[in-house]
N, CA and C atoms of all chains as a GROMACS GRO file, in nm:
protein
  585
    1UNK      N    1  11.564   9.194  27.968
    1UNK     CA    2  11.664   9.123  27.889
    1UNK      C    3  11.759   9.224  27.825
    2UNK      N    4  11.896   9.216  27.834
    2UNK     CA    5  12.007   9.297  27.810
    2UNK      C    6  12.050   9.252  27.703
    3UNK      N    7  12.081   9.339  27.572
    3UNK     CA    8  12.145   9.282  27.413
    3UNK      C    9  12.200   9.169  27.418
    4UNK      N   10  12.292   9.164  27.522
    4UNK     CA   11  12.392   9.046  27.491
    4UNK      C   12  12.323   8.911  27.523
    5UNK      N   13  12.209   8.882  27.609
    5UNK     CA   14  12.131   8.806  27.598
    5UNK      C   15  12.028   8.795  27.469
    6UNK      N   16  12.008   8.866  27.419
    6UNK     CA   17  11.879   8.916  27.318
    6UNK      C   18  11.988   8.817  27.191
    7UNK      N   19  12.090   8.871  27.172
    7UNK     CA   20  12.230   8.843  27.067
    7UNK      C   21  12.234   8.689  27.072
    8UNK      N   22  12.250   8.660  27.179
    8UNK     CA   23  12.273   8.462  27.234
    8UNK      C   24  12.132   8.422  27.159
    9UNK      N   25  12.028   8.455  27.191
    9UNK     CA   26  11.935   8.406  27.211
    9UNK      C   27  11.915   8.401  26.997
   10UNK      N   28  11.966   8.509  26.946
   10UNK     CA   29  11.959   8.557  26.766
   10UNK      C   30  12.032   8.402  26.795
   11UNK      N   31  12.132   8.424  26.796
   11UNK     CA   32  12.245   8.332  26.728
   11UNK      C   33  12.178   8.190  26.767
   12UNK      N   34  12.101   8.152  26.857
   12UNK     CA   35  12.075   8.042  26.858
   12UNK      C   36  11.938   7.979  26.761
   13UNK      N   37  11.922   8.058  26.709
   13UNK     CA   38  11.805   8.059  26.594
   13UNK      C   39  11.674   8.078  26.708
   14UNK      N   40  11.659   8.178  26.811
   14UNK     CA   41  11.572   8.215  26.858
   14UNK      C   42  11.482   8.317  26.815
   15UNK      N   43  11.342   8.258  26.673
   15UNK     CA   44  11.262   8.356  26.623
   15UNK      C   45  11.270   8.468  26.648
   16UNK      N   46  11.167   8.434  26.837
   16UNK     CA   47  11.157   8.602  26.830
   16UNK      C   48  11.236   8.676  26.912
   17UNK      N   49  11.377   8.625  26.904
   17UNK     CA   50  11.478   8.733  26.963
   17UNK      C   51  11.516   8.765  26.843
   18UNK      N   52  11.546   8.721  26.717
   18UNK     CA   53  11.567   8.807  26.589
   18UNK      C   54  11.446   8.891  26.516
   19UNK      N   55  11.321   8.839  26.552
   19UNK     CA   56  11.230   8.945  26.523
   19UNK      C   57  11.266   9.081  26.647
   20UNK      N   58  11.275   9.090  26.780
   20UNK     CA   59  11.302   9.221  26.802
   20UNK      C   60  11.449   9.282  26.759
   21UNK      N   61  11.543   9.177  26.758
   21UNK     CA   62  11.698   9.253  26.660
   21UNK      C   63  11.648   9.325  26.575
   22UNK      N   64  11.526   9.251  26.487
   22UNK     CA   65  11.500   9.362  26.364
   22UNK      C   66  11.422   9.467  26.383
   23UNK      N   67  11.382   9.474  26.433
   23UNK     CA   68  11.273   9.594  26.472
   23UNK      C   69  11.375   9.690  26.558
   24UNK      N   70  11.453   9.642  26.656
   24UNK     CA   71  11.544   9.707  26.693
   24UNK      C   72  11.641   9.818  26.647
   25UNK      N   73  11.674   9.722  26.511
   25UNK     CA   74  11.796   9.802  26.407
   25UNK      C   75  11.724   9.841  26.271
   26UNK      N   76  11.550   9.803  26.332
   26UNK     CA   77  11.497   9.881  26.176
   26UNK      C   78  11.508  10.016  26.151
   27UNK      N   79  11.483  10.098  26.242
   27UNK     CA   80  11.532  10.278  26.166
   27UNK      C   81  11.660  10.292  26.109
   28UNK      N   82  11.761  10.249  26.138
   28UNK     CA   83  11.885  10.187  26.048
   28UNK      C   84  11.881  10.087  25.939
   29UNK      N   85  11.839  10.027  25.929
   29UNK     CA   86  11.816   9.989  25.806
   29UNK      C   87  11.737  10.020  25.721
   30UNK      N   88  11.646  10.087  25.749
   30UNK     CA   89  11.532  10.199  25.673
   30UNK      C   90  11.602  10.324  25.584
   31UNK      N   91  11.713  10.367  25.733
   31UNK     CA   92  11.818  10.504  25.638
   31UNK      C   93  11.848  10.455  25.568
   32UNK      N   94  11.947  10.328  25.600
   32UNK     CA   95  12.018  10.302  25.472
   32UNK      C   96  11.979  10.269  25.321
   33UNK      N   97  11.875  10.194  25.340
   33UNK     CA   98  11.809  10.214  25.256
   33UNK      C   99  11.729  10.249  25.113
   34UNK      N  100  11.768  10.422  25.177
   34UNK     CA  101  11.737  10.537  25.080
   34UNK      C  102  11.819  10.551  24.976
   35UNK      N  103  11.782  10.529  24.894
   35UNK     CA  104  11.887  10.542  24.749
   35UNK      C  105  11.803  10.696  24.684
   36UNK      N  106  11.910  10.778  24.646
   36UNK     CA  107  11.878  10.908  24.628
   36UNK      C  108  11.748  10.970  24.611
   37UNK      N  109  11.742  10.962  24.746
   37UNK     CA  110  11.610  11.030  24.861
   37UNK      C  111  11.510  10.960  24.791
   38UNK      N  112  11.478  10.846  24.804
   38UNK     CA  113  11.367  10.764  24.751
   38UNK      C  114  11.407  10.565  24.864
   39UNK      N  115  11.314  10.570  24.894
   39UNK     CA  116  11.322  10.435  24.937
   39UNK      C  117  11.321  10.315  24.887
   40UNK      N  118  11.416  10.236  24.926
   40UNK     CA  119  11.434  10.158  24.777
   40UNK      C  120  11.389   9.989  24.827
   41UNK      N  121  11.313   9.953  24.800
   41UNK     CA  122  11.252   9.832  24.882
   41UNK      C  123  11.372   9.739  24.876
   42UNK      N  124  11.432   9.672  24.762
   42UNK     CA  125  11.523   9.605  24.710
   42UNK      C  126  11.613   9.634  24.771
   43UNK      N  127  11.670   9.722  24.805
   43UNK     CA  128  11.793   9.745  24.928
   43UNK      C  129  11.732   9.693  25.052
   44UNK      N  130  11.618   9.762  25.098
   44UNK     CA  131  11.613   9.718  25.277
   44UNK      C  132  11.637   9.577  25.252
   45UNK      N  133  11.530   9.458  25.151
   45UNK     CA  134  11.562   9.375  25.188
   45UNK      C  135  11.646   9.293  25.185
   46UNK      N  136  11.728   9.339  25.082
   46UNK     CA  137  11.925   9.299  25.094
   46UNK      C  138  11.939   9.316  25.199
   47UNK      N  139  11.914   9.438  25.269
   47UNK     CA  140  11.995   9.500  25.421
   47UNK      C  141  11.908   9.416  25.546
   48UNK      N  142  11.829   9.370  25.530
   48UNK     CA  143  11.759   9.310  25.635
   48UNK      C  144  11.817   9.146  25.616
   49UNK      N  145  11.848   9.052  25.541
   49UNK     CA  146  11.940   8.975  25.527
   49UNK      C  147  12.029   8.972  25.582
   50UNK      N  148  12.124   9.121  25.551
   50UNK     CA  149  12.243   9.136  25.580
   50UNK      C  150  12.255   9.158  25.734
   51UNK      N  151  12.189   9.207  25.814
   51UNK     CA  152  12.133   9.180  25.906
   51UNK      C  153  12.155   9.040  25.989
   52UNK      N  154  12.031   8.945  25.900
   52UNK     CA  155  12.035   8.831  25.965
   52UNK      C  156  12.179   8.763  25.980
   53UNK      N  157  12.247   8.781  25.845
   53UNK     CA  158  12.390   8.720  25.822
   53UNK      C  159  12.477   8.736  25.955
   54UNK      N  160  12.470   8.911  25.967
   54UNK     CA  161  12.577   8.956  26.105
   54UNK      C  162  12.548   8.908  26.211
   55UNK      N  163  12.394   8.876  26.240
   55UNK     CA  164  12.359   8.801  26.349
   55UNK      C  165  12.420   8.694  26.393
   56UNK      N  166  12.411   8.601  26.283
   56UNK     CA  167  12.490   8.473  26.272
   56UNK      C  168  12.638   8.482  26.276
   57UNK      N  169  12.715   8.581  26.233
   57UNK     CA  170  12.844   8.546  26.201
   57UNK      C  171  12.945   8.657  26.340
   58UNK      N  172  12.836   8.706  26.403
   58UNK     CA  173  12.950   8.792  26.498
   58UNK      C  174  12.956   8.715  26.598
   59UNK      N  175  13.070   8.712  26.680
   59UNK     CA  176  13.156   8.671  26.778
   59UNK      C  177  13.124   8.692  26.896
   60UNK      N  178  13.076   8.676  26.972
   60UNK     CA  179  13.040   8.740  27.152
   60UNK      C  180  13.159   8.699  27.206
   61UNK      N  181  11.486   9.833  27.603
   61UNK     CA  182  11.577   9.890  27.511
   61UNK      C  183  11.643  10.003  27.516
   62UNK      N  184  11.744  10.073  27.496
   62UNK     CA  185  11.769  10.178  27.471
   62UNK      C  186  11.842  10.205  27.298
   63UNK      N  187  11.800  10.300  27.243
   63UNK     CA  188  11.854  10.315  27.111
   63UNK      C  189  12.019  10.384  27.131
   64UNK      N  190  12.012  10.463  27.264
   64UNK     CA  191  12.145  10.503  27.248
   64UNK      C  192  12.235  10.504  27.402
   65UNK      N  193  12.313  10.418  27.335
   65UNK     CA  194  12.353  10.371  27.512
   65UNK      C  195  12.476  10.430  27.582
   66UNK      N  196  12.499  10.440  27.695
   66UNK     CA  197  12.621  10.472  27.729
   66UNK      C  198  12.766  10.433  27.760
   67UNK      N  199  12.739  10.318  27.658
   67UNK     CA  200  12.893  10.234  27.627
   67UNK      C  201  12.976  10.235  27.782
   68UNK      N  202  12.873  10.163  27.832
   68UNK     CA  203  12.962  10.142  27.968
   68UNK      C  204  12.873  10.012  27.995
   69UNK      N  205  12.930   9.886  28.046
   69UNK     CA  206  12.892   9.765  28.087
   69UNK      C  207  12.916   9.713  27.946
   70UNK      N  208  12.934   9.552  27.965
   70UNK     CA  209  12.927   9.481  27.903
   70UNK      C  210  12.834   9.508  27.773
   71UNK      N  211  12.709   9.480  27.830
   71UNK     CA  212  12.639   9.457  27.710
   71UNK      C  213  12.591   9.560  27.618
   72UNK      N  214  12.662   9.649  27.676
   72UNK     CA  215  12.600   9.812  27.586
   72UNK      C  216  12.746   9.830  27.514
   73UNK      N  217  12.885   9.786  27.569
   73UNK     CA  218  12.971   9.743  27.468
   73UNK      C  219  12.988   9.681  27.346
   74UNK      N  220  12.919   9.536  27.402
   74UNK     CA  221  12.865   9.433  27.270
   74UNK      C  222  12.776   9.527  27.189
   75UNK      N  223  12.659   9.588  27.220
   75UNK     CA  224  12.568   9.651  27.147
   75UNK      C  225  12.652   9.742  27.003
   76UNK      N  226  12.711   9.850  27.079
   76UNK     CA  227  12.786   9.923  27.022
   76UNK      C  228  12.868   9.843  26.960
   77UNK      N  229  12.973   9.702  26.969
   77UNK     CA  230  13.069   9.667  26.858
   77UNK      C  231  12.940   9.590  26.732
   78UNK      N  232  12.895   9.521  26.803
   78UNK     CA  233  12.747   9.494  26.701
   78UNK      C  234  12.703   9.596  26.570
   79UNK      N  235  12.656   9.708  26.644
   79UNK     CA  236  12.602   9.813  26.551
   79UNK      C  237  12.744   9.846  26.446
   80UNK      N  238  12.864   9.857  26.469
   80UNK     CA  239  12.925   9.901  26.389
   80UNK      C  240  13.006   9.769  26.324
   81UNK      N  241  13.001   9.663  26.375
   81UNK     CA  242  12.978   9.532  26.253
   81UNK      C  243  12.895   9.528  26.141
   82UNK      N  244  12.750   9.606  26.212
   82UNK     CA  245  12.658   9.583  26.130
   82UNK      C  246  12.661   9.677  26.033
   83UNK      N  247  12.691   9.792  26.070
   83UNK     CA  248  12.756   9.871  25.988
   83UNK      C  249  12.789   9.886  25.861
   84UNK      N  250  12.960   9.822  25.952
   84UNK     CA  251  13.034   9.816  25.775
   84UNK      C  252  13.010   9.722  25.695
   85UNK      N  253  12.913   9.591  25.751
   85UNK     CA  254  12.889   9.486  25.645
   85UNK      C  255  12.742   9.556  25.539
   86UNK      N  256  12.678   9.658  25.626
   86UNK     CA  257  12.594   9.701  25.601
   86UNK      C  258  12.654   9.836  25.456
   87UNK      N  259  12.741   9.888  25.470
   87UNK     CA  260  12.822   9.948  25.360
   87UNK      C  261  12.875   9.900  25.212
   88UNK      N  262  12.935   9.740  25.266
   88UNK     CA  263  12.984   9.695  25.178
   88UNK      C  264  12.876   9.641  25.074
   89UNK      N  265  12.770   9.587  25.141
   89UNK     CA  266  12.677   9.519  25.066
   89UNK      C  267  12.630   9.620  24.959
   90UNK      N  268  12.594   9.766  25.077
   90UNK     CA  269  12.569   9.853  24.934
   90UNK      C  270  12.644   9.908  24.829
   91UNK      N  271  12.752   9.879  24.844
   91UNK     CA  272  12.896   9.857  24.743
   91UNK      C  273  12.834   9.787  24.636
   92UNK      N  274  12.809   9.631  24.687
   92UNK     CA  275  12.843   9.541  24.599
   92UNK      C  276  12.703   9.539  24.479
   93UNK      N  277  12.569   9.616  24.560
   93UNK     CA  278  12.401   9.618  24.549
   93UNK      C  279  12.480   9.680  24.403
   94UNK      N  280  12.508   9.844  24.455
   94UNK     CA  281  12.485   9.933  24.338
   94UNK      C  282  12.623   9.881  24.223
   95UNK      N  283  12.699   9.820  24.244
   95UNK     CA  284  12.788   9.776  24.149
   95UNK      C  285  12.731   9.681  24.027
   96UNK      N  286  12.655   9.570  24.101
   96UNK     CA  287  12.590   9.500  24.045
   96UNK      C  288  12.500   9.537  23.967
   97UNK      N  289  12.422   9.651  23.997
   97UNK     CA  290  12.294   9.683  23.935
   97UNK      C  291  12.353   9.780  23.832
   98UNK      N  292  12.479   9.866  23.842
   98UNK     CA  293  12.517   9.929  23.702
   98UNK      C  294  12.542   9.837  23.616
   99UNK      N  295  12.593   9.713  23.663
   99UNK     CA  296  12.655   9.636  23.544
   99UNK      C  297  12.525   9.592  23.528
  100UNK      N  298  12.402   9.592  23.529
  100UNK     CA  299  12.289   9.503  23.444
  100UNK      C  300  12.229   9.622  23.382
  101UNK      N  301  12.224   9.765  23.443
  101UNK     CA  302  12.218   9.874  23.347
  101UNK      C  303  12.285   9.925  23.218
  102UNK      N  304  12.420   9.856  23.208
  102UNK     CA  305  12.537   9.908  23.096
  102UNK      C  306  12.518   9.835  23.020
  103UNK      N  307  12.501   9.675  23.038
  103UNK     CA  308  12.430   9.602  22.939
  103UNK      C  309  12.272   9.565  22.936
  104UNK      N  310  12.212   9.643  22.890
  104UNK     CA  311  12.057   9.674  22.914
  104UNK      C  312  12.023   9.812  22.780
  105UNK      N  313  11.940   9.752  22.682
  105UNK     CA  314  11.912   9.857  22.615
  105UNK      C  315  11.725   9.864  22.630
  106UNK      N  316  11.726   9.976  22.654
  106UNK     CA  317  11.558  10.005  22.710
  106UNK      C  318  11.450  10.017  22.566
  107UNK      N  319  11.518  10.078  22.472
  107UNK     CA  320  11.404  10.105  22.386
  107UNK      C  321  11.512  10.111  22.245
  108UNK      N  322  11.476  10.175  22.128
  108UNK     CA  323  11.573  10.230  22.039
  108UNK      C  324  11.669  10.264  22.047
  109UNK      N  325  11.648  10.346  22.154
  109UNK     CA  326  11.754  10.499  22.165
  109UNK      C  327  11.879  10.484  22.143
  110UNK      N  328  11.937  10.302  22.193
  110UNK     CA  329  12.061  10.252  22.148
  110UNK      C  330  12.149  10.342  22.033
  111UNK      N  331  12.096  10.348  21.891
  111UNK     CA  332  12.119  10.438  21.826
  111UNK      C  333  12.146  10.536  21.806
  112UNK      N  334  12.118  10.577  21.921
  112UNK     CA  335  12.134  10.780  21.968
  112UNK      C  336  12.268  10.773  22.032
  113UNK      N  337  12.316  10.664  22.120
  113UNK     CA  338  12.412  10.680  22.174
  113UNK      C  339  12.511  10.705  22.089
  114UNK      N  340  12.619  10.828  22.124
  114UNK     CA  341  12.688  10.865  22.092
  114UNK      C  342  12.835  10.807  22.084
  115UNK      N  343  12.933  10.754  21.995
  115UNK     CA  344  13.010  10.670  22.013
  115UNK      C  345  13.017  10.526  21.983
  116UNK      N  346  12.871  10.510  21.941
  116UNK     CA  347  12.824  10.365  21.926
  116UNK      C  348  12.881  10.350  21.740
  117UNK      N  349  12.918  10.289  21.724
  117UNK     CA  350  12.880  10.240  21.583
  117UNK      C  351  12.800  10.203  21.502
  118UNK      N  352  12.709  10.262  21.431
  118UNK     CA  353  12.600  10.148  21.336
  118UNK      C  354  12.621  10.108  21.214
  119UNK      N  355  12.549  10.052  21.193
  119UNK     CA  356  12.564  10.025  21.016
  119UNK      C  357  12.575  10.164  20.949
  120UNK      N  358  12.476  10.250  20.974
  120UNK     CA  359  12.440  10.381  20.915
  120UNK      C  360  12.578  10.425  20.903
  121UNK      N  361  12.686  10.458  20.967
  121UNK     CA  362  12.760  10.525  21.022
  121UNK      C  363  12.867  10.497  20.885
  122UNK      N  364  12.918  10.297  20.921
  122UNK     CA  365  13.012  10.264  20.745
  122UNK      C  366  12.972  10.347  20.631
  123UNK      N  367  12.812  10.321  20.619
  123UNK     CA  368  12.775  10.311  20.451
  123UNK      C  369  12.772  10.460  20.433
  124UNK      N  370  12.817  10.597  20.536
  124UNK     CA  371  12.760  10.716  20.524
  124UNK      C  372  12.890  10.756  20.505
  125UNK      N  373  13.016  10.717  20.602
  125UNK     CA  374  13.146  10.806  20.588
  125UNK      C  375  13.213  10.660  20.616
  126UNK      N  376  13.235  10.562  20.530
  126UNK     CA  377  13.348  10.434  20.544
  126UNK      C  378  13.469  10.450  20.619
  127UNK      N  379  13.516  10.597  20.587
  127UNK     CA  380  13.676  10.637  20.649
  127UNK      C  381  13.688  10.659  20.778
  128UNK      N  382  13.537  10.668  20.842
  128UNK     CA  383  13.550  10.754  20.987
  128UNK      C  384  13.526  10.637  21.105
  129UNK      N  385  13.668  10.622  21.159
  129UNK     CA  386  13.683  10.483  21.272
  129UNK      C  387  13.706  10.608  21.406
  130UNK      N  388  13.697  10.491  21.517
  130UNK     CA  389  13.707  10.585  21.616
  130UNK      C  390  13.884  10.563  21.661
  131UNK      N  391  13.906  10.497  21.606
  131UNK     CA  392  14.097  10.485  21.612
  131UNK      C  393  14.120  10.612  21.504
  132UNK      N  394  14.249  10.683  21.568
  132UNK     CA  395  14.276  10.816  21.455
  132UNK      C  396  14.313  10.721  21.356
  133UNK      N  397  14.434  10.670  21.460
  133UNK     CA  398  14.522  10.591  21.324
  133UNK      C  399  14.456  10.518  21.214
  134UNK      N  400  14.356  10.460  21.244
  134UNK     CA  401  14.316  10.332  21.152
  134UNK      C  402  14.299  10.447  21.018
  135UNK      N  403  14.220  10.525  21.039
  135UNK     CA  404  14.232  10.612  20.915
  135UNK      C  405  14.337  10.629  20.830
  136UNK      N  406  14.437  10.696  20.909
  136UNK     CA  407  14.568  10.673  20.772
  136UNK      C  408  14.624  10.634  20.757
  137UNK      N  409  14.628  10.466  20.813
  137UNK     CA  410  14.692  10.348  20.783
  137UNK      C  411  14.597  10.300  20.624
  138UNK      N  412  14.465  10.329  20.652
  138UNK     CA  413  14.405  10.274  20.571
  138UNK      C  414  14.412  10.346  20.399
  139UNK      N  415  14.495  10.486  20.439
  139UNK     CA  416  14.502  10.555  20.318
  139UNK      C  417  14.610  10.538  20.231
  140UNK      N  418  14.698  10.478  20.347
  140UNK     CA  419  14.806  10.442  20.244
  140UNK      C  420  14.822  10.314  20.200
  141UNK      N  421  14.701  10.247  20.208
  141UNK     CA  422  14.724  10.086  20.161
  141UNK      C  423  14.676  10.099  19.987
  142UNK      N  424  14.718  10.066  19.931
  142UNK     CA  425  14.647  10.045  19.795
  142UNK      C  426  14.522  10.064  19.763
  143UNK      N  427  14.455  10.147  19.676
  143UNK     CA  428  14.358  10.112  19.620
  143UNK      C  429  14.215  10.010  19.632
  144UNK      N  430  14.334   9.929  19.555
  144UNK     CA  431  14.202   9.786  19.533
  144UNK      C  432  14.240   9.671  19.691
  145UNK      N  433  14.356   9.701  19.744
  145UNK     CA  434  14.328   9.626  19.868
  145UNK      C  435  14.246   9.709  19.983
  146UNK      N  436  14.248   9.842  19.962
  146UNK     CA  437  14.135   9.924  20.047
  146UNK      C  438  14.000   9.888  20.015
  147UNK      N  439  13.973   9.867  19.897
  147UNK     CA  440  13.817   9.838  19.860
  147UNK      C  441  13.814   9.677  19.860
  148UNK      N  442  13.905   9.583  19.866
  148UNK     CA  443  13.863   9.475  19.931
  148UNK      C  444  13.873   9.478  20.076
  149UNK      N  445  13.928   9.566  20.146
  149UNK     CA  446  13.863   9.512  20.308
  149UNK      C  447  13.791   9.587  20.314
  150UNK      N  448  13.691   9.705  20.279
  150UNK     CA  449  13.599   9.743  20.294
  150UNK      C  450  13.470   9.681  20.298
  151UNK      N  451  13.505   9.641  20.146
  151UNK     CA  452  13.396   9.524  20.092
  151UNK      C  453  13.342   9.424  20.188
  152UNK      N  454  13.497   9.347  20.220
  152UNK     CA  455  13.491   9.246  20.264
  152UNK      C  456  13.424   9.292  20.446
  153UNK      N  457  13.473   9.310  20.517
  153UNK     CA  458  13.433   9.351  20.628
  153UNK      C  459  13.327   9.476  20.643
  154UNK      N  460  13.304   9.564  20.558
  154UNK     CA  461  13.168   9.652  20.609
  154UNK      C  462  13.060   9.603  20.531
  155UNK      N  463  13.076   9.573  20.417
  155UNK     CA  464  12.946   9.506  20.343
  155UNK      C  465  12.939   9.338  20.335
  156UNK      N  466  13.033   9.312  20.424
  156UNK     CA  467  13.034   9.147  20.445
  156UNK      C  468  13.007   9.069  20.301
  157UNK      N  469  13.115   9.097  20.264
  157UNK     CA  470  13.099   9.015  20.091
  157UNK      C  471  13.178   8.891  20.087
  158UNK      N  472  13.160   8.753  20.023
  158UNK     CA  473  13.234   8.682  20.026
  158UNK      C  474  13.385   8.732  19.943
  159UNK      N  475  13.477   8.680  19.965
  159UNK     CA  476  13.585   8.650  19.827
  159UNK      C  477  13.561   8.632  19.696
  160UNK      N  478  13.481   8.506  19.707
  160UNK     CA  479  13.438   8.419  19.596
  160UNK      C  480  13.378   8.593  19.501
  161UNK      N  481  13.303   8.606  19.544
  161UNK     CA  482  13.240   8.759  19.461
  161UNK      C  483  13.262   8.859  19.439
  162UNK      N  484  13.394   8.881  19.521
  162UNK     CA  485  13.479   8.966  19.500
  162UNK      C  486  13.620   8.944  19.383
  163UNK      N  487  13.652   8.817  19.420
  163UNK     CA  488  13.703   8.740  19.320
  163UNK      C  489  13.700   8.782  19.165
  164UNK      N  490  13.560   8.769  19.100
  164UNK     CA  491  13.463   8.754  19.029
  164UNK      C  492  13.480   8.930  18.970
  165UNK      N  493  13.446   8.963  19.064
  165UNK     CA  494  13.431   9.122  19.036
  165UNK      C  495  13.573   9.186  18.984
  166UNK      N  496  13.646   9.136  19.088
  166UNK     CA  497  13.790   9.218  19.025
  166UNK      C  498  13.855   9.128  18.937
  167UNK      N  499  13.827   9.045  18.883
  167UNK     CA  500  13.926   8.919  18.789
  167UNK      C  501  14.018   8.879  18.870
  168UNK      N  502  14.044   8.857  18.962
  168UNK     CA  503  14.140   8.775  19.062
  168UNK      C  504  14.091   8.662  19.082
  169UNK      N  505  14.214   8.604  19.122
  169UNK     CA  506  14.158   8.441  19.231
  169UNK      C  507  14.106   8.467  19.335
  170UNK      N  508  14.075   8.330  19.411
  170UNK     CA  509  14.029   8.362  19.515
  170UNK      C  510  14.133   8.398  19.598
  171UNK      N  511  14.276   8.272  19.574
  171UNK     CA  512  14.345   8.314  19.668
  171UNK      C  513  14.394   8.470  19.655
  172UNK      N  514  14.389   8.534  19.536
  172UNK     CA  515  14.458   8.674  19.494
  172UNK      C  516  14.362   8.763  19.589
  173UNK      N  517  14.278   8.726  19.642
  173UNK     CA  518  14.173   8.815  19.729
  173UNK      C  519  14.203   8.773  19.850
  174UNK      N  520  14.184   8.663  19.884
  174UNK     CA  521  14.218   8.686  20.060
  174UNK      C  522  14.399   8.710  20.084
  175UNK      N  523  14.478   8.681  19.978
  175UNK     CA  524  14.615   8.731  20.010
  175UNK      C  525  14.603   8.882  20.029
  176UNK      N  526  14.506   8.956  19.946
  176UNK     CA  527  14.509   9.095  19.940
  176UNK      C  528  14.470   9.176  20.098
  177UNK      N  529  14.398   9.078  20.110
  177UNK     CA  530  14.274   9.125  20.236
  177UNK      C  531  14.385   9.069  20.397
  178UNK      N  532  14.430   8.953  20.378
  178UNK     CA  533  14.529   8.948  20.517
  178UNK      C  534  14.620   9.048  20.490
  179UNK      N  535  14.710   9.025  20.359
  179UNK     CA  536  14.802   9.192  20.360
  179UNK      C  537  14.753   9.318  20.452
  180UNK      N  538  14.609   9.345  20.410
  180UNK     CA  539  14.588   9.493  20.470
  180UNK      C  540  14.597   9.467  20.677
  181UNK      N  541  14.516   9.324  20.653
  181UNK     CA  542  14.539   9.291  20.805
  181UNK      C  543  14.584   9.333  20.914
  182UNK      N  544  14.771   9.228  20.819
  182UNK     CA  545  14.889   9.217  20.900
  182UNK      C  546  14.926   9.388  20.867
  183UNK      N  547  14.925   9.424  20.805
  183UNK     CA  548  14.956   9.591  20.815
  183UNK      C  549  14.877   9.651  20.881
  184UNK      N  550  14.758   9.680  20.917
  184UNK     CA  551  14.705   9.773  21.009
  184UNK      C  552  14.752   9.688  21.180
  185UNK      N  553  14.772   9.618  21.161
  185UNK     CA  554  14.798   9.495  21.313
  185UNK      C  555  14.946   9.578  21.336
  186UNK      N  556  15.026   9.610  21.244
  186UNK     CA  557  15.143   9.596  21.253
  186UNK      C  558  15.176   9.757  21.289
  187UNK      N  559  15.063   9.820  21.231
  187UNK     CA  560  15.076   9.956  21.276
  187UNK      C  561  14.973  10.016  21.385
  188UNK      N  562  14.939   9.907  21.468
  188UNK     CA  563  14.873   9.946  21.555
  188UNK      C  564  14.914   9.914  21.634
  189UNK      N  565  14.993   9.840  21.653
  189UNK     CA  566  15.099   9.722  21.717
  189UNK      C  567  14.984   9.619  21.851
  190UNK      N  568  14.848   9.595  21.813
  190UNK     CA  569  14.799   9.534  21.898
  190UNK      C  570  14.712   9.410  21.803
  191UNK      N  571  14.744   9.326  21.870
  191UNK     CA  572  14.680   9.180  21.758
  191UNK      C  573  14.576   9.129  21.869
  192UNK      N  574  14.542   9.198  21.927
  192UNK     CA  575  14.367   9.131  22.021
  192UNK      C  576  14.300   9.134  21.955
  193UNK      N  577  14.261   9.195  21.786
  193UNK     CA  578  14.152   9.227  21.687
  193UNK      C  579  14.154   9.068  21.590
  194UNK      N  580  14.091   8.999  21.621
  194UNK     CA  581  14.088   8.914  21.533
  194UNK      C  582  13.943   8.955  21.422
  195UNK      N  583  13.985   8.926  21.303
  195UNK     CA  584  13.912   8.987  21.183
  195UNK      C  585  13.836   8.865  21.147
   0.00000   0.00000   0.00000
């Protein structure tokens, strides 16, 4: 399965094609994360939201 | 999967405009995270220490040096007002005294006291030239 299928499949509220999106783009959202060199739980899970949001709202 | 693709075909295109959607929404949010969270820090006092802050005003501060505002001006507007209308807005506004007892104290009316006390008012208003201070 190729992203842009994996992406269709997010946007259609397909569980576990957004469970591997996230696991996918988790080392990126892990960096980001880091609030001065400390991991900041409260961010990832803003950023893992934010995440789901882009899922939903980008354009193919 | 691949984590890093070679932006050639379709879907490693999409991938790549994806990731940098995700990106900048991923930026902004932390814009908006840490914005938010100073403003619940700036109004947030943790312990005492309030007091320590420097710049703050306390009570301590009137009853120790009355003359010392953090406006230059207010100071020597306030030196050239009279006397007894300096020690009624003192009164009146740092030791929160009514009229009525101030009245009393200096042999005036009442109205002879709050006429005294808007006087100093409209003069420091007038030499500050900003009337957002309502007294």
């Amino acid at each position: 399965m190729n992203f842009k299928e994996l992406l269709l499949r997010a946007q259609a509220e397909d569980q576990q094609a957004k469970e591997k999106l996230l696991s996918l783009y988790q080392p990126l959202l892990m960096k980001e994360a880091v609030v001065n060199g400390v991991f900041d739980e409260d961010v990832y899970q803003e950023l893992c939201i934010t995440l789901l949001t882009c899922i939903k709202r980008f354009k193919v | 999967m691949k984590f890093w693709n070679s932006g050639k075909g379709e879907s490693n295109i999409l991938q790549n405009q994806f990731t940098r959607y995700l990106k900048t929404s991923i930026q902004r949010k932390k814009v908006d995270l840490f914005r938010a969270r100073s403003k619940v820090y700036d109004h947030e006092c943790f312990d005492d220490s309030w007091q320590d802050i420097p710049g703050l005003i306390t009570v301590d501060v009137y009853f120790n040096s009355p003359a010392q505002f953090d406006t230059i001006g207010l100071e020597q507007i306030l030196r050239q007002i009279e006397k007894r209308d300096r020690y009624i807005f003192y009164a009146h506004v740092l030791d929160e005294r009514t009229f009525t007892e101030l009245a009393a104290e200096l042999g005036l009316t009442y109205k002879g006291v709050t006429a005294a006390y808007y006087r100093v008012i409209h003069k420091i208003r007038d030499a500050l030239r900003g009337d957002e201070y309502e007294f």
